[in-house]
C-alpha positions in Angstrom: -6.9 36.9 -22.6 -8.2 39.1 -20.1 -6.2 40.2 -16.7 -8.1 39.2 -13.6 -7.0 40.1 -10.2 -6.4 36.5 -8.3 -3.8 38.4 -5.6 -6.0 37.7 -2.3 -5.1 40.2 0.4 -2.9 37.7 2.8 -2.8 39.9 5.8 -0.3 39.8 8.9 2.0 36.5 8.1 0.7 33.9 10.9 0.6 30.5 11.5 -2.3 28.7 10.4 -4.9 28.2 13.1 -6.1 24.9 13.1 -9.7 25.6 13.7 -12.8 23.4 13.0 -13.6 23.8 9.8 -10.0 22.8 9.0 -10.4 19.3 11.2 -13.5 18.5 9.7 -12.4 19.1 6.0 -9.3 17.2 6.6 -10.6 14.0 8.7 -13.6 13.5 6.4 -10.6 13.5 3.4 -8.9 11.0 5.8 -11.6 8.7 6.3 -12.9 8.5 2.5 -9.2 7.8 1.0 -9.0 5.3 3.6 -12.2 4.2 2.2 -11.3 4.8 -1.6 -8.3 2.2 -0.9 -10.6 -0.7 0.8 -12.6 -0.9 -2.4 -9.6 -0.5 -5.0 -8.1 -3.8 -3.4 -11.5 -5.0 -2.4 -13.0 -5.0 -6.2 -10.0 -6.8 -7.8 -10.3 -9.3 -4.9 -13.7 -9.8 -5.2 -13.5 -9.9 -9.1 -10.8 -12.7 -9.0 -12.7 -15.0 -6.6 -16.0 -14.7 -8.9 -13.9 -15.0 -12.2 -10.6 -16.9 -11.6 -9.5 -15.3 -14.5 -7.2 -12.0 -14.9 -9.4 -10.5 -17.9 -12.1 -8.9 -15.0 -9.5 -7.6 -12.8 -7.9 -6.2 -15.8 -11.0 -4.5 -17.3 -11.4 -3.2 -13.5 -7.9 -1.0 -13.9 -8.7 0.2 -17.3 -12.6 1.3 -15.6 -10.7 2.8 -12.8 -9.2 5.4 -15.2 -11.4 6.1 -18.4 -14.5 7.7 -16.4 -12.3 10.0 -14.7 -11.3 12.5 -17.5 -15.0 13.5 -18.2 -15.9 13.4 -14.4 -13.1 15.9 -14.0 -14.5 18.2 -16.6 -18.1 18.3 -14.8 -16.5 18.7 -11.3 -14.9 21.7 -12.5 -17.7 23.0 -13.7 -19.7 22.3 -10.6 -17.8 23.7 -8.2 -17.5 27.0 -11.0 -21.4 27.0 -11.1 -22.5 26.1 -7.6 -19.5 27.0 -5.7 -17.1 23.7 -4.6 -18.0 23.1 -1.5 -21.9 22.5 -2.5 -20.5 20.5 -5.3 -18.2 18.2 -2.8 -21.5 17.4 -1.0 -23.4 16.2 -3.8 -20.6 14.9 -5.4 -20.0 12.5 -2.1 -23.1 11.6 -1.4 -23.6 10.5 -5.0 -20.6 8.4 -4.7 -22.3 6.7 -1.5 -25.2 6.2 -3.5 -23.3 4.1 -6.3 -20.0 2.5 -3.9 -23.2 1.1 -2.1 -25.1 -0.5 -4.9 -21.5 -1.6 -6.1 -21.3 -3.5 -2.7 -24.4 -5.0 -3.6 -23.6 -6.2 -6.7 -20.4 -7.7 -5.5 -22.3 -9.8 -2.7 -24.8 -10.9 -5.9 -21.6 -11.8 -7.5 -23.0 -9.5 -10.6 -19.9 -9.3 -12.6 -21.5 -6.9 -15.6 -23.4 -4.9 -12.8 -20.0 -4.3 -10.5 -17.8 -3.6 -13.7 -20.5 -0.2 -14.5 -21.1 1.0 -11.2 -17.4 0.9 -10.8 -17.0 3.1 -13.8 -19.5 5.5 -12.6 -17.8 5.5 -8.9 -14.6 6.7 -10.6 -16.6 9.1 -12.8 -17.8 11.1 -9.6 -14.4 10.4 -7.6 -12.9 12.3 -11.2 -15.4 15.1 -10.3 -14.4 15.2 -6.9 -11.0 16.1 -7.3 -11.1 19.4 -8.7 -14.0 20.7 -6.5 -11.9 19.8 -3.3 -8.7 21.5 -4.5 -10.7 24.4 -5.5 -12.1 24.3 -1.9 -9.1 24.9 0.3 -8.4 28.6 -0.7 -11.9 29.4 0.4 -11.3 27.5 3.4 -8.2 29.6 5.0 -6.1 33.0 4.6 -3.7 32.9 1.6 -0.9 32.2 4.4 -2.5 29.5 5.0 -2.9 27.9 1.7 0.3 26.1 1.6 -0.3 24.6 5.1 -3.1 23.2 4.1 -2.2 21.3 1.0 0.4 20.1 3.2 -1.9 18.5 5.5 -3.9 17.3 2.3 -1.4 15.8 1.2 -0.1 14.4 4.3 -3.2 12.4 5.5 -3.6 11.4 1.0 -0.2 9.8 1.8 -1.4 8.3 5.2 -4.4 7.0 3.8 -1.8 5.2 0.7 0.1 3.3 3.5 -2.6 2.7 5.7 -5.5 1.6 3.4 -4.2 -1.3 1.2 -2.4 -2.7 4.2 -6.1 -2.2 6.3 -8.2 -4.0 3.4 -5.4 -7.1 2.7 -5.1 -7.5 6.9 -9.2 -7.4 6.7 -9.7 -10.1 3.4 -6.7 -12.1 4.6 -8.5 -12.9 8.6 -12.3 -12.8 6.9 -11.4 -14.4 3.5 -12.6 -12.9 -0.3 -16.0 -13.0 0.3 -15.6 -10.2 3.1 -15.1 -7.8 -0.3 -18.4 -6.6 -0.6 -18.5 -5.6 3.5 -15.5 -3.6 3.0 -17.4 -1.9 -0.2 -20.1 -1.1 2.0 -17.6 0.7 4.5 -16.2 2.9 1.6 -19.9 4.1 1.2 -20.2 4.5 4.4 -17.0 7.1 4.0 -18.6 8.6 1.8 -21.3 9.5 4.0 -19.0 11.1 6.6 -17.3 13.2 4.2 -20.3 14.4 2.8 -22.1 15.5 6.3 -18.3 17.1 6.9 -18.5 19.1 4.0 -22.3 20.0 4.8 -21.1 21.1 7.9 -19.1 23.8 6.7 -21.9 25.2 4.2 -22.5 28.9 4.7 -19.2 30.7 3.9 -16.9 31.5 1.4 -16.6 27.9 -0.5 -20.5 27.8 -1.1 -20.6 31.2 -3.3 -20.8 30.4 -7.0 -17.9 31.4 -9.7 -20.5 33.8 -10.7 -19.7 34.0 -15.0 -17.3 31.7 -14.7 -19.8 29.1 -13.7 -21.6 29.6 -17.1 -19.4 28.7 -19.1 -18.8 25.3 -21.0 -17.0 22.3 -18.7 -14.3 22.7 -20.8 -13.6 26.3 -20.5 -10.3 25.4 -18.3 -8.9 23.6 -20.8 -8.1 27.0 -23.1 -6.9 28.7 -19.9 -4.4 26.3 -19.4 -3.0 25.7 -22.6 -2.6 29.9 -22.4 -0.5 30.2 -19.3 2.9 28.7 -18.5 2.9 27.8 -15.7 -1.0 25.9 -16.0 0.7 24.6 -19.0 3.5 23.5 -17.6 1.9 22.2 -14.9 -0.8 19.9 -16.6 2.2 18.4 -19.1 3.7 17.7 -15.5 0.9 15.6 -14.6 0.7 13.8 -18.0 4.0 12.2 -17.8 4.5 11.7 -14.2 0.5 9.7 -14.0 1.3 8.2 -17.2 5.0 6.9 -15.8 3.1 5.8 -12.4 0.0 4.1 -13.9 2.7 1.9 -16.3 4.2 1.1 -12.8 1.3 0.7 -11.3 0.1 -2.2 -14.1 3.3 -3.8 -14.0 4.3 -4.1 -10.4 3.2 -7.6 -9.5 5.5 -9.1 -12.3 8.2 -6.6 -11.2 7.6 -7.3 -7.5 7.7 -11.1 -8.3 10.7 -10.9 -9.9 12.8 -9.0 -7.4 11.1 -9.6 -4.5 10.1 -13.0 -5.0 6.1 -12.6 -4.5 3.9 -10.8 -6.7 2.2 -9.8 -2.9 5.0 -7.8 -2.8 3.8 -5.4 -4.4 2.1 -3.9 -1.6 6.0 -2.9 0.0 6.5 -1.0 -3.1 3.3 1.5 -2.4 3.6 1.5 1.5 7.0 2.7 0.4 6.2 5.1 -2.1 3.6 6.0 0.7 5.6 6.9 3.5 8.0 8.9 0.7 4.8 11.3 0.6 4.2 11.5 4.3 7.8 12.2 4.9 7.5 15.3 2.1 4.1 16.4 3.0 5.0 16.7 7.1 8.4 18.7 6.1 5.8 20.8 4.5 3.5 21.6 7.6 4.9 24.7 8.6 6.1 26.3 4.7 4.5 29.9 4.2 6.0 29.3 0.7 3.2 31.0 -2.1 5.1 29.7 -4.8 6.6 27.4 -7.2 9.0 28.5 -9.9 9.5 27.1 -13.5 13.0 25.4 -12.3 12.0 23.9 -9.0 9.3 22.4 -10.6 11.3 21.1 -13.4 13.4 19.8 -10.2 10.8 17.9 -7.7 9.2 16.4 -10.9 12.3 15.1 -12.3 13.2 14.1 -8.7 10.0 12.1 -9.0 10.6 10.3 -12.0 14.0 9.5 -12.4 14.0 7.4 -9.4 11.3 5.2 -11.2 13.3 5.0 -14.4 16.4 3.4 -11.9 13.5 1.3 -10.4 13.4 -0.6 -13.9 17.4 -1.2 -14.1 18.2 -1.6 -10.2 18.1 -5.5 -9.6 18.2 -4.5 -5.8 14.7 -5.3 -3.7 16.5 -3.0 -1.1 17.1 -0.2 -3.5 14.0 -0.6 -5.4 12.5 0.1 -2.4 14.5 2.8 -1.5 13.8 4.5 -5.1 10.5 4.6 -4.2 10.7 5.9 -0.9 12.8 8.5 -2.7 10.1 9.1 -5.3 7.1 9.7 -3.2 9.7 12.0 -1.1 9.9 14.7 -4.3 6.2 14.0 -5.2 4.6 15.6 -1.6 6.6 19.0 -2.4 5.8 18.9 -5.9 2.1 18.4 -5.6 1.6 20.7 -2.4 3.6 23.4 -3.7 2.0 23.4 -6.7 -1.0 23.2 -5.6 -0.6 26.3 -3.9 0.7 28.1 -7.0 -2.4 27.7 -8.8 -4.9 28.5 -5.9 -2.5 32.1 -6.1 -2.5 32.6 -9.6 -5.8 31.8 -10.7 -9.0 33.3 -9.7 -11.2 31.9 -6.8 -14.3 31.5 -9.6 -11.8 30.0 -12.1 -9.9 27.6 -9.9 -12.1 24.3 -10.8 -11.5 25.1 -14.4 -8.3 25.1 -14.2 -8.1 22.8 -11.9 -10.1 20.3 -13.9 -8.2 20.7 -16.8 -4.7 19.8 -15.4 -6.9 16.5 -13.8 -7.8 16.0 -17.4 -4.5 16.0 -18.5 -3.5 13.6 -15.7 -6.3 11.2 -16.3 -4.7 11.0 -19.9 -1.7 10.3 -18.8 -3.1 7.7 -16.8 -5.0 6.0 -19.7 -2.0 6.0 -21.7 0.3 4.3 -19.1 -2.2 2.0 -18.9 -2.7 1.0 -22.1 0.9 1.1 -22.9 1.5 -1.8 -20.6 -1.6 -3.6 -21.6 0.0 -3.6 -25.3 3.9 -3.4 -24.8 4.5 -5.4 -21.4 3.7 -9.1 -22.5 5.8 -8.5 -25.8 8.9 -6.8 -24.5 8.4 -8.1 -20.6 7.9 -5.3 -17.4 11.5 -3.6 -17.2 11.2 -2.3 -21.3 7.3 -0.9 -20.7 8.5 0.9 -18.1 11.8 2.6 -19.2 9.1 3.1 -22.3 6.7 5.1 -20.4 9.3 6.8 -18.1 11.1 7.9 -21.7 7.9 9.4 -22.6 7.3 11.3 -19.3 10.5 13.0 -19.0 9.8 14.5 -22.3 6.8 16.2 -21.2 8.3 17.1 -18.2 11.3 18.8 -20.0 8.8 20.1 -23.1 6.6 21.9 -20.3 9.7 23.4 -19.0 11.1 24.3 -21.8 8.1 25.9 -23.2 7.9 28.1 -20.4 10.6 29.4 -20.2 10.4 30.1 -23.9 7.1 31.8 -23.2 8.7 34.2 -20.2 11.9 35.0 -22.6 9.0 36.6 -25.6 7.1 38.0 -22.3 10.6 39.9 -21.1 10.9 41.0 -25.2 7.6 42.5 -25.2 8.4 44.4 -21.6 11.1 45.6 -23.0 9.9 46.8 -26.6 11.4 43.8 -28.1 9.4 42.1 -31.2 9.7 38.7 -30.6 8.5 35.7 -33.4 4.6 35.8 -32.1 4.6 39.3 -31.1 5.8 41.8 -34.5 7.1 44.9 -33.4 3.8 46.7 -34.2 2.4 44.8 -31.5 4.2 45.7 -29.0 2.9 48.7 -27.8 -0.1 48.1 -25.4 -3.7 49.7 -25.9 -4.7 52.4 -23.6 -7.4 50.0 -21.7 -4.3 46.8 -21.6 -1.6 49.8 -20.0 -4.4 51.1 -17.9 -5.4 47.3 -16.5 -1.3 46.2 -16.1 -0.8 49.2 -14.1 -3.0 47.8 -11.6 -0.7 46.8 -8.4 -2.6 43.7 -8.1 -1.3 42.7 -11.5 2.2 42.8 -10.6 2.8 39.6 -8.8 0.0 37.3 -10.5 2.3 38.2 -14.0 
């Protein structure tokens, strides 16, 4: 693999000015994940009153994830092509297009129409991820990165204790068949986000990946599985979204059973909510441009081992505080690592990668949801769950253990060392590779 210089220059360490293109990118993110939580509850509400039967609302969760994985891929490649800000526009406005006709279909009471435009909502929402983490690094100073993804994550959190609560407060006073307005208000988000982003056209986040951008939408996926941290990283976010989703499918019987109302489930995220905005705001102020192979090992076990208690704890007061305490490592974990790949990887490659360690979450979302789909009614909530928690803490622990493998062989090579992938023939560099790794840029990004 080629050496690329991804070292930005960072300049005099400041504090990151909030200026306007910062406020526009971050209240148009606030409004749509608002927006993006009125439909989630909105479509299984609306999709219960038409059906009276769990089967639609089911096939609703399983349409939620599938699209995702190849709309992560193309939004990648979009932002690599096009540049990500150009891609967040059409990518928005796109998803105005189809949230819109969804709300449509949900007034017409359309079952078939609402189950594939909701697929194709989650398809472009997929796309959208990776384009608008590639986007903050263009958006600020390297300094600033950091702050940024704390803000990101801070109003995501905002938007996971404030939206679910919004759209049951809205269908409780206006009843079920309000669904479809509140649809139409998640379009309208849409909307907003995209004349944001449009706003901010012109600058560094319109300017294409240049070669990168050519290449196939699956490019990122090689890059990852080459570096350790990427690789890490993306086995990271199979087991904890796997873990979560498995949660996620199985948190009305839990919240029935401990809390004594399957509504309760809605506690259980506003807790898991305000975890995150707790995290995210101690984050506000970090310069922090890293995140090493232990303290991620550390924030993501300190994510999921809270949810492996949640399944043996018969408390509703500590289940609720286990999830308080799991969205509290989550903030650190995400923004910190968010900032350690916009660092590492190069400006033209970042929705590649990026893309790819979506792509790995997204599968870790489809299996957690199939695992309760197929496990939970035989062996009951609590046994799915320890299930899927068992099978995320091994990834966690593989990644981790992998790359420190990998940096042990690197330190062999350094030294002269042959190590079981590298013979001792091997081990001296060409002229061009001694040339290139002399570069000063090279030394950090390593």
């Amino acid at each position: 693999m080629s050496i690329a210089k991804v070292i930005r220059p960072a300049g005099p360490a400041r504090a990151l000015r909030i200026a306007g293109p910062v406020n526009r990118f971050v209240s148009g993110r606030a409004v749509s994940n608002c927006g993006d939580w009125l439909t989630t509850v909105a479509v299984a509400v609306g999709l219960w009153a038409l059906t009276h039967s769990l089967g639609a609302p089911a096939l609703a969760i399983l349409l939620r994830v599938a699209p995702r994985p190849v709309g992560s891929l193309l939004g990648g490649h979009l932002a690599s092509r096009f540049g990500p800000l150009p891609a967040l526009v059409a990518l928005n406005a796109s998803r105005a297009v189809v949230t819109g006709a969804l709300a449509l279909s949900l007034l017409a009471g359309t079952v078939p129409a609402v189950l594939v435009l909701l697929a194709l909502s989650q398809a472009a929402g997929g796309a959208a991820q990776p384009a608008g983490q590639a986007a903050i690094p263009r958006l600020v100073p390297e300094s600033g990165v950091a702050r940024l993804n704390a803000m990101v994550g801070a109003v995501d959190a905002g938007a996971l204790v404030i939206g679910p609560g919004l759209a049951a407060g809205l269908l409780g006073l206006l009843g079920s068949g309000s669904a479809s307005w509140l649809v139409g208000a998640d379009a309208l988000s849409f909307l907003a986000l995209a004349a944001l982003v449009a706003s901010l056209l012109g600058g560094a986040g319109s300017q294409a990946g240049g070669g990168a951008g050519r290449e196939r939408p699956w490019a990122g996926i090689g890059l990852v599985l080459r570096r350790p941290f990427l690789r890490q990283l993306a086995l990271a976010q199979l087991g904890i979204f796997g873990t979560i989703t498995c949660l996620q499918a199985v948190l009305p019987a839990a919240a029935e059973q401990r809390f004594g109302s399957a509504s309760a489930a809605g506690w259980v995220y506003a807790a898991v909510g305000a975890g995150n905005v707790l995290g995210a705001l101690a984050l506000l102020r970090t310069r922090r441009r890293g995140l090493g192979s232990r303290t991620m090992a550390l924030l993501t076990l300190g994510e999921l081992l809270p949810l492996g208690a949640f399944a043996l704890v018969g408390s509703a007061w500590v289940d609720a505080g286990l999830a308080v305490l799991s969205g509290l490592a989550s903030a650190p974990y995400e923004i910190l690592a968010a900032t350690e790949l916009a660092r590492t990887v190069a400006s033209e490659r970042l929705g590649q990668a990026s893309a790819a360690v979506w792509l790995f979450g997204y599968a870790g979302m489809l299996g957690g949801g199939l695992l309760a789909t197929l496990v939970a009614p035989r062996l009951g909530w609590a046994v799915t769950l320890l299930v899927a928690w068992t099978c995320g803490t091994a990834a966690l622990v593989g990644g981790w253990a992998r790359r420190r493998r990998g940096a042990a062989e690197t330190q062999q090579v350094a030294a002269g060392a042959p190590s079981p992938e590298t013979p001792a023939s091997a081990t001296e560099p060409s002229t061009t590779e001694r040339s290139v790794a002399e570069e000063p840029w090279n030394a950090s990004a390593a």
